[in-house]
N, C-alpha and C positions, 0 to 999 in steps of 0.2 A: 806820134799817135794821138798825145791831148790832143790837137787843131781837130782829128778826124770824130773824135768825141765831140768837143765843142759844136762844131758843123754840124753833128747827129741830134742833139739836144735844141739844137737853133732852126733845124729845117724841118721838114714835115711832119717828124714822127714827134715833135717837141709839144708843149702839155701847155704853150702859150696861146692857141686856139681854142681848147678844150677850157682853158679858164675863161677866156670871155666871152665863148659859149654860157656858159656856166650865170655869167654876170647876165646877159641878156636875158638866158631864160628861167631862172630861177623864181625870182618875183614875179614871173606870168604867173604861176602854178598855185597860187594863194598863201595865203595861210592856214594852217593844218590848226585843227582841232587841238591839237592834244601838242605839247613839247615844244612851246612858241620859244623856249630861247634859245634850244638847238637851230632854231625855224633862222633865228636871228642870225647864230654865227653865222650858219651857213650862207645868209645871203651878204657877208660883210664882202665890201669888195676884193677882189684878189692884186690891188696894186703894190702892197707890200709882201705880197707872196712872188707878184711877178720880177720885182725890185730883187729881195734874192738868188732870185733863177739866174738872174741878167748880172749878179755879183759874181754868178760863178761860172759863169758862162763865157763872160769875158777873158779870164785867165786861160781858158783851156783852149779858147780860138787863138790865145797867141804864144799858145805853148810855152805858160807861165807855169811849170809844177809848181815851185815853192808857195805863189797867191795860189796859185787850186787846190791845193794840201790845205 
């Protein structure tokens, strides 16, 4: 069952789009007024966000519990 998890997380419904989405259009939208360092996380890039995904993502495609645990 991990592989069909893995595959789930990795194909269309996976949140690796939606971040670089995110990266692209974020900094269109300016700078806000008010709460510039929220302003700033936000636009930090998601490469060590996607770097995790891809850490755990890997174990469940090959039907590794023990690294997916």
């Amino acid at each position: 069952m991990l592989p069909a998890v893995g595959a789930f997380f990795t194909g269309p419904g996976g949140p690796r789009p939606i971040l670089r989405a995110l990266d692209a259009g974020l900094p269109e939208l300016g700078t806000p007024a008010r709460d510039g360092e929220v302003w700033r996380v936000a636009l930090r890039p998601r490469g060590q966000e996607l770097a995790v995904i891809d850490e755990q993502d890997r174990p469940a495609l090959a039907g590794d519990v023990a690294a997916f645990v």
